[in-house]
C-alpha positions as CSV (number, residue, x, y, z in Angstrom):
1,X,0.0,0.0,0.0
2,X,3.3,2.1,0.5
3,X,4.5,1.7,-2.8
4,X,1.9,3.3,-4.9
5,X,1.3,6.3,-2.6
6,X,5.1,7.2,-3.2
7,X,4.5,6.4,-6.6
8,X,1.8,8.7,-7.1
9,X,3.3,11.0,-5.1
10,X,6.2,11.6,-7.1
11,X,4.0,12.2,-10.0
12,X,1.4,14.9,-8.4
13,X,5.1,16.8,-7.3
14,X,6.7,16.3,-11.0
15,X,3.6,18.3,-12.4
16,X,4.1,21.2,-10.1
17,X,7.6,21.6,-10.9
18,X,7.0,22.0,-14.2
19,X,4.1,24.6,-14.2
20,X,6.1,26.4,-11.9
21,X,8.9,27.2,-14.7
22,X,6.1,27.7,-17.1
23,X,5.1,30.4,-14.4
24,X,8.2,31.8,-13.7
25,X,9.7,31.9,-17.4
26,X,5.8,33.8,-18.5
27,X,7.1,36.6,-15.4
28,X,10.3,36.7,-16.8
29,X,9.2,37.6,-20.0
30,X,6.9,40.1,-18.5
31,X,9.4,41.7,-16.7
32,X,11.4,42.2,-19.7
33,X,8.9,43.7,-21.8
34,X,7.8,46.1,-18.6
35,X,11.4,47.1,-18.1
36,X,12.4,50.2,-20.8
37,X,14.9,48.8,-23.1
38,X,18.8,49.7,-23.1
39,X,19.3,53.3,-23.9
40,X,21.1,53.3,-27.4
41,X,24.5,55.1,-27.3
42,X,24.1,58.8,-27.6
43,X,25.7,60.2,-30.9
44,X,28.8,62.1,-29.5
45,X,29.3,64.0,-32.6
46,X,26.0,65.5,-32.9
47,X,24.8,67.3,-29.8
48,X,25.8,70.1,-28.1
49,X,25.5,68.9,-24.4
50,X,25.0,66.1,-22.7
51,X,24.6,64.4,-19.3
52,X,26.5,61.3,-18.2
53,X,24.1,59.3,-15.3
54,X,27.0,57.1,-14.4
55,X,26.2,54.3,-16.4
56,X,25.6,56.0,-20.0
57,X,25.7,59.7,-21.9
58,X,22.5,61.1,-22.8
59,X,22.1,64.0,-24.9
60,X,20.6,67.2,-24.2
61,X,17.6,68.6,-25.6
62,X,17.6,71.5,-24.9
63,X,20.9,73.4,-24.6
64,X,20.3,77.2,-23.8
65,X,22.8,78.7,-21.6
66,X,23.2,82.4,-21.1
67,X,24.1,84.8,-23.4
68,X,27.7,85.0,-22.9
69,X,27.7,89.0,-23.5
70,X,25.3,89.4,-20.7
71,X,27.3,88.1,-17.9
72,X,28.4,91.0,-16.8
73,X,30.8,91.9,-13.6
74,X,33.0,89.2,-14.5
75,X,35.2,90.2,-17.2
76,X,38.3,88.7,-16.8
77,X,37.2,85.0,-15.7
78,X,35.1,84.8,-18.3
79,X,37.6,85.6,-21.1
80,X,40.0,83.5,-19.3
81,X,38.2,80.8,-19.4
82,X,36.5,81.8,-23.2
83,X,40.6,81.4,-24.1
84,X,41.0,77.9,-22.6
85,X,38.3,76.4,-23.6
86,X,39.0,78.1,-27.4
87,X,42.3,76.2,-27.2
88,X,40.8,72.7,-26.2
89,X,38.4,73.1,-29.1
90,X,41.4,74.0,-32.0
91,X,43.3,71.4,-30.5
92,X,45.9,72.7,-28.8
93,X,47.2,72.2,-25.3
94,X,44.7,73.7,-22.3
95,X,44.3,73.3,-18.4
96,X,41.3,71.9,-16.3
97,X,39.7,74.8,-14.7
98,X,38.7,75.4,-11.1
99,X,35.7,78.0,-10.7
100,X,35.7,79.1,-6.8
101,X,33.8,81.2,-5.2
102,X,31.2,83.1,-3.4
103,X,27.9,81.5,-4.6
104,X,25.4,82.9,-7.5
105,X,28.3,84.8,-8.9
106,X,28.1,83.3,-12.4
107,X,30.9,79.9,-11.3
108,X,28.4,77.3,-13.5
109,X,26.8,80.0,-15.7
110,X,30.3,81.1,-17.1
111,X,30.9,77.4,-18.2
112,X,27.7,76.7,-20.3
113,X,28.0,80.2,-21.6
114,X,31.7,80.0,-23.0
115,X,31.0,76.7,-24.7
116,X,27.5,78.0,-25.8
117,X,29.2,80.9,-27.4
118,X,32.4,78.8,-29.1
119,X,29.5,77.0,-30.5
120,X,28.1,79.6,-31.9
121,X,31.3,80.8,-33.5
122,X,31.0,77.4,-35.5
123,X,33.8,75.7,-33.0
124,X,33.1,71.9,-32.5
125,X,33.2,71.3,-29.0
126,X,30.9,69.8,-26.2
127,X,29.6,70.2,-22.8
128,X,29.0,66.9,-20.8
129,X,27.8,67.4,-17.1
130,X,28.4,64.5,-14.4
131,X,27.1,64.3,-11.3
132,X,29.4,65.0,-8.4
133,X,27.8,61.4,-6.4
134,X,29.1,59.5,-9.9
135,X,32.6,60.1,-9.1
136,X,33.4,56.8,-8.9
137,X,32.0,55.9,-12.6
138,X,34.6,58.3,-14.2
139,X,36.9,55.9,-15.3
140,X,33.9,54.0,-17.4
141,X,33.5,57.6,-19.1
142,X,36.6,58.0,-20.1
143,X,36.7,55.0,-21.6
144,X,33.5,55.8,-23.5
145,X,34.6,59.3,-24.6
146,X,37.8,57.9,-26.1
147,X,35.4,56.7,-28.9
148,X,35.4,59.7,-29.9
149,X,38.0,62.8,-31.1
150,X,35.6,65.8,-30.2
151,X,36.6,68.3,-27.8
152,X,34.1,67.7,-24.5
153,X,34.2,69.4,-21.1
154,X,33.2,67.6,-18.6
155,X,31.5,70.3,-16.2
156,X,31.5,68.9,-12.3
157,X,29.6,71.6,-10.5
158,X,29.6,72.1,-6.6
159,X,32.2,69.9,-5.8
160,X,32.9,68.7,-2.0
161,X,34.0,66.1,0.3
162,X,33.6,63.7,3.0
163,X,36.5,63.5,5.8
164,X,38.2,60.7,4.3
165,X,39.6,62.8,1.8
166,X,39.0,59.4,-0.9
167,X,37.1,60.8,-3.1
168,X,39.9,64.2,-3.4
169,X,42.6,61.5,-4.3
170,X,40.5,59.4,-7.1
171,X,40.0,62.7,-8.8
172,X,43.8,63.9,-8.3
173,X,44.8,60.6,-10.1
174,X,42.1,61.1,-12.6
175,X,43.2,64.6,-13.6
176,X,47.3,63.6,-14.0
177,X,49.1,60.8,-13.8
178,X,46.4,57.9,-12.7
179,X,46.5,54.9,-15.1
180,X,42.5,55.8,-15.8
181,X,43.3,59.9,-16.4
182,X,41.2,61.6,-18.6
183,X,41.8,61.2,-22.3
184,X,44.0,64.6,-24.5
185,X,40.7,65.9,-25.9
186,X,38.6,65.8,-22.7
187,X,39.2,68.9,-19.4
188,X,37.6,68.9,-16.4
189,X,35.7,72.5,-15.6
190,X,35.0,72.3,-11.6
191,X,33.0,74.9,-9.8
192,X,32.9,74.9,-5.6
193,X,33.0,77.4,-2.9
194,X,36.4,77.3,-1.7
195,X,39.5,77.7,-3.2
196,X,41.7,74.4,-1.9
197,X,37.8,72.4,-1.9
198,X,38.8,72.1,1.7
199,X,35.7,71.8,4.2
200,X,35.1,75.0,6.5
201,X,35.9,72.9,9.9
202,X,39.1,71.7,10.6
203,X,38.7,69.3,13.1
204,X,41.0,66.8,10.7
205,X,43.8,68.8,12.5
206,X,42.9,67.3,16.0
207,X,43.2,64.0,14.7
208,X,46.2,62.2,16.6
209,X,47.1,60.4,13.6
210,X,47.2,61.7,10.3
211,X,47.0,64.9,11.8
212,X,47.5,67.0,8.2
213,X,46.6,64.5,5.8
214,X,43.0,65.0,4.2
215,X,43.6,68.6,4.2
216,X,47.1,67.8,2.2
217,X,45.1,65.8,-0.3
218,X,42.6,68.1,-0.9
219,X,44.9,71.3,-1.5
220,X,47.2,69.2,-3.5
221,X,43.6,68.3,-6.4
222,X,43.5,72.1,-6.4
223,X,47.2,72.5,-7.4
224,X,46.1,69.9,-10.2
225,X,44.1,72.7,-12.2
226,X,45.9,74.9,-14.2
227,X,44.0,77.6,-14.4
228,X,41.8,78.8,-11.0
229,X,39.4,81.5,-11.3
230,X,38.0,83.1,-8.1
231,X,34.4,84.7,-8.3
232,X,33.7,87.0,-5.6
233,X,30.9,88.9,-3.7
234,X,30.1,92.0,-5.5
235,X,29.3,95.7,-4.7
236,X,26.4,97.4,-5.0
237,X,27.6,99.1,-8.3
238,X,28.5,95.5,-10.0
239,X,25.0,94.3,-8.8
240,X,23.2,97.2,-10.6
241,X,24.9,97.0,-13.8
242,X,24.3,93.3,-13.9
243,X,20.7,94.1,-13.2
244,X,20.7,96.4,-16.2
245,X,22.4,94.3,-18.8
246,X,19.3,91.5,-18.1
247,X,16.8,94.4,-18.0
248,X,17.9,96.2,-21.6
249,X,18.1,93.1,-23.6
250,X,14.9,92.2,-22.7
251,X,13.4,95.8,-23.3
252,X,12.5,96.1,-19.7
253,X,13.0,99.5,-17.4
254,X,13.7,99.1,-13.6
255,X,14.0,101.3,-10.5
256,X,18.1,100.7,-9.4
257,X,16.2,101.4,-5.8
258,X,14.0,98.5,-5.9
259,X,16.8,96.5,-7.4
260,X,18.9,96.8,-4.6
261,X,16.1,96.5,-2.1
262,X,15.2,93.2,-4.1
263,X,18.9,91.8,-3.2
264,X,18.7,93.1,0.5
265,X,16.0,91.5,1.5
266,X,17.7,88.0,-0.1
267,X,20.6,89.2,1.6
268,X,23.2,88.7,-1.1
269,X,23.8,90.8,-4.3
270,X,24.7,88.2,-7.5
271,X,24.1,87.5,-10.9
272,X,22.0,85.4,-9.8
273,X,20.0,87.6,-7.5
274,X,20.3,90.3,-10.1
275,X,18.3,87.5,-12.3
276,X,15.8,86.8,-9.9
277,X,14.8,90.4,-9.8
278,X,14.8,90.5,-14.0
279,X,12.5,87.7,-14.3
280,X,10.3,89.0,-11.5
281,X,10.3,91.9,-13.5
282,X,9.0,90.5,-16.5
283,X,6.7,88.7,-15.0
284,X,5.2,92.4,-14.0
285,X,5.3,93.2,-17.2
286,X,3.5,90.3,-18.7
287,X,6.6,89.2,-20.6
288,X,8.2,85.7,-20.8
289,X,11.9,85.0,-20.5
């Protein structure tokens, strides 16, 4: 009586087994036509800009950055950094750039502006924005860009650290003499708030065993720019005229008074304060921007 109830059994479980990979292969297959399909690999030689999300590049859309005659106030970083980024595009030999500063003074503006305006002096060159969290994935993008010949920046904007000063090393090596460094045709344009991207505390002093370390790592990335272009708070004068240049291309009058009351009740005058007060402006006015 055993025998057959074993027997049987055996069959009832071999029938179960084999529904269930029916089952599981029809989720599978579900899954995969739920899940969007691999992004196809973005045409480096036909967009202006593009974004890299750590795993691949996607182009931009929509690629307006500011007028590069209107940023006003900052004269000399701007054509600094207009002639270095004008030498990367012919070829020749150029630095990576370090934008520091006081913030809303024009740091990531300045960037999308100079290549915007080589662009539209017929120079073939790109902008290609990464994520400061995608560090890591750098190497990968170099590797993909060297597909390629055309001039790119790669834009890093804000840029800080943790304590453990790892992340200021893996760039360091990245920018000179790391067995992954960036490829000839490829500079890395970095905006942050401090000069030497060094945190405000400096409690890494008080440590009892590497005592100067991080801080040592950190200023030695910003000696790896060659070119480093402060941006600083403005006066009252700067701020105004800023306000002005947005206001006349756009056909707009404005009271200087209510300008600067506009910035002291944000408590900061910037370009991008003296923005602010534009667009609020033409909003008034029933115009769009």
């Amino acid at each position: 009586m055993t025998l057959p109830w074993r027997l049987s059994s055996i069959t009832r479980v071999g029938k179960p087994r084999a529904m269930n990979d029916a089952i599981l292969t029809r989720i599978a297959e579900a899954l995969e036509r739920l899940a969007p399909p691999p992004a196809a690999p973005a045409d480096l030689s036909a967009a202006p800009a593009y974004v890299w999300d750590g795993r691949s590049i996607r182009a931009v859309e929509a690629f307006a950055p500011v007028d590069y005659a209107l940023l006003t106030g900052i004269d000399a970083q701007k054509e600094a950094l207009l002639e270095n980024t004008r030498r990367l595009a012919a070829g020749h030999a150029a630095h990576d750039v370090l934008l520091w500063g006081a913030r809303g003074t024009g740091k990531s503006a300045v960037v999308a502006s100079a290549v915007g305006e080589l662009q539209r002096q017929g120079r073939d060159i790109a902008l290609l924005q990464c994520a400061i969290d995608e560090l890591a994935s750098l190497p990968a993008l170099f590797s993909a860009l060297r597909a390629t010949t055309r001039p790119f920046i790669l834009f890093l904007d804000d840029l800080g650290f943790d304590d453990s000063g790892a992340d200021a090393r893996a760039l360091r090596s990245l920018l000179q003499g790391g067995t992954a460094a960036r490829p000839a045709h490829v500079r890395l344009y970095v905006t942050s708030n401090r000069r030497h991207i060094v945190p405000r505390h400096m409690a890494e002093q008080d440590d009892p065993i590497n005592p100067r370390d991080v801080v040592d790592d950190k200023m030695a990335l910003s000696d790896r720019f060659g070119l480093s272009l402060g941006f600083h708070a403005m006066d009252q004068d700067a701020y105004v005229a800023i306000v002005r240049g947005y206001a006349d291309s756009l056909g707009l009058d404005f009271d200087p008074l209510e300008a600067i009351r506009w910035s002291t009740q944000r408590g900061s005058r910037s370009g991008r304060v003296a923005w602010q007060y534009v667009v609020e402006l033409a909003g008034r006015n029933g115009r769009a921007v």
